[in-house]
C-alpha positions, -999 to 999 in steps of 0.1 A, spaced: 0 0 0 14 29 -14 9 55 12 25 92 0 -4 85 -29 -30 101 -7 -12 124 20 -24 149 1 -60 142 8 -52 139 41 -44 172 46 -75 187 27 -93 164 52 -79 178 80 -80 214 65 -120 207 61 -116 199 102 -109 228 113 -135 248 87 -161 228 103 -151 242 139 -146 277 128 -179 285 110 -211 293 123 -235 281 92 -248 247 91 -250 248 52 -214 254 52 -207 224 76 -229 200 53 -209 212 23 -177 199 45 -190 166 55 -198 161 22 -169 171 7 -150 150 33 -170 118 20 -160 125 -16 -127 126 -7 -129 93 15 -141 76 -17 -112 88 -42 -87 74 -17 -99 44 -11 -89 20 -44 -54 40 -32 -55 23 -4 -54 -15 -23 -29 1 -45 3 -22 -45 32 2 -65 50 -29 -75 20 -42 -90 16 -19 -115 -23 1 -117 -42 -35 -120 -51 -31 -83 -66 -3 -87 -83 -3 -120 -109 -32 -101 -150 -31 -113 -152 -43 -75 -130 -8 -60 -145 12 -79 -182 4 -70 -172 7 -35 -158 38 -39 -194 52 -58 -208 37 -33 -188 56 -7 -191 88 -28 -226 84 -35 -238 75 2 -210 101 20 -208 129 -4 -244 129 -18 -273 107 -5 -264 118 41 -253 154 34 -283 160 7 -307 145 38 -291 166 58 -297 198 43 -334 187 33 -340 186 74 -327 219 81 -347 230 48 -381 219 60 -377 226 100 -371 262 92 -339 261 114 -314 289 114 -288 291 94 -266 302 119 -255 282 152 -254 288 184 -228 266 201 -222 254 241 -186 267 231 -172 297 212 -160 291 173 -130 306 183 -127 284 214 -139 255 195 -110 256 166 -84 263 189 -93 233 210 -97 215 175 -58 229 168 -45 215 200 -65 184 201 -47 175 164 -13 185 177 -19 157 205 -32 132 181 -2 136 162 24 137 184 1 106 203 1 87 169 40 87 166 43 70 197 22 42 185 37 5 177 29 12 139 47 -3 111 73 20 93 47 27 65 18 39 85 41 55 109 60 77 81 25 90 70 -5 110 81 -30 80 81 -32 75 114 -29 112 129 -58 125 104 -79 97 113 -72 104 150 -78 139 142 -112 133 123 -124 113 150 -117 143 176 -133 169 157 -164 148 153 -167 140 194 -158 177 198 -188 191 174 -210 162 188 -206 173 226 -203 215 219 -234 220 197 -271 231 200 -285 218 172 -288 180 165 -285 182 130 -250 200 136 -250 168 160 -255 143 130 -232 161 111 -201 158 139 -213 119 140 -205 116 106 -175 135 111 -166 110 135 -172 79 113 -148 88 86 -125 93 108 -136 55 119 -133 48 80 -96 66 77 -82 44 107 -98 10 91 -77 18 61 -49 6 80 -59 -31 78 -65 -32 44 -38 -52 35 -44 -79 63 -85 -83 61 -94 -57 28 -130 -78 31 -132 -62 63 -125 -30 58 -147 -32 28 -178 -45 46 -173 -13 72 -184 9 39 -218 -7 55 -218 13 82 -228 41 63 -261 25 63 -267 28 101 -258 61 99 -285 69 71 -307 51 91 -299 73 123 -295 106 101 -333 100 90 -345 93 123 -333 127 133 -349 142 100 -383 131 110 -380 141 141 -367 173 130 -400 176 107 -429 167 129 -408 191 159 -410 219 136 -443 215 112 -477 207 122 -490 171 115 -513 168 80 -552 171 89 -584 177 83 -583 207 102 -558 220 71 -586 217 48 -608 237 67 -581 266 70 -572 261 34 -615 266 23 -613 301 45 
């Protein structure tokens, strides 16, 4: 597994960390987890990528209809659910968090500092340990307990739960090489989390909107 293919996405992915702390608009904090899911699913045939192989393991019907899949289901189908919630509760666009932005992306700052200096003392192989795989998943999985536990709004709270699980998805990487059907079958566990993300949409939805009746009717004939 070639490694230094995708420590470039890794950065962007922790880049898109510390956007999600510092704004105040839910809309934008979709947009990140959703951009954060695309990104998840170009890596991944990477991650199956043997250089002395040549591009056969990568070029793979079977990797790259995981890899929609993951695109489609993290970057489109959640985030789109997402944003029709906060569309038809009428929430605010803007946030009101337990703790400051400012607070929040400094704590996000130091808490990624930790994980990486915390992920180089780890019993890791020379490959892992010469790369950010393991400090942005760390990282990813911070930022997504630290949005879960300092926001208002549970739909900010979905969104820092599936912050949480790619950063579940970026450590399972890892053991691709020693159980890939594994770490295949965990692209499952996106469907729990669309199962949980819709739970909180209709909640969200018959919170905020009146339930359908005949009394409707009446109010619509006047």
């Amino acid at each position: 597994m070639n490694l230094s293919l995708i420590d470039p996405f890794l950065v962007v992915l922790l880049m898109l960390n510390f956007i999600q702390l510092g704004v105040g608009r839910l809309p934008t904090i979709i947009m990140m987890v959703a951009l954060q899911g695309v990104i998840l699913g170009v890596i991944f045939p990477f991650t199956h990528h043997d250089a002395s192989a040549g591009w056969e393991g990568v070029i793979s019907i079977r990797l790259l209809a995981l890899a929609a899949a993951m695109i489609v289901m993290k970057g489109w189908l959640m985030p789109r659910m997402l944003y029709y919630a906060f569309k038809e509760s009428q929430m605010r666009g803007q946030i009101d968090p337990y703790l400051g932005l400012t607070a929040s992306l400094l704590l996000g700052a130091l808490g990624t500092g930790v994980m990486m200096a915390f992920s180089s003392r780890l019993p890791l192989r020379e490959e892992h340990a010469s790369h950010l795989l393991v400090p942005a998943a760390l990282s990813t999985v911070f930022t997504g307990l630290l949005i879960l536990t300092t926001r208002r709004e549970p739909l900010t709270q979905v969104a820092g739960y599936l912050v949480l699980e790619n950063g579940i998805v970026i450590f399972g990487l890892l053991l691709v090489e020693a159980m890939p059907f594994l770490v295949e079958v965990g692209v499952l566990l996106d469907v729990f989390v669309g199962v949980f993300v819709m739970g909180i949409i209709l909640q969200q939805v018959d919170r905020h909107l009146p339930s359908p009746g005949s009394d409707h009717l009446r109010t619509l004939k006047e």
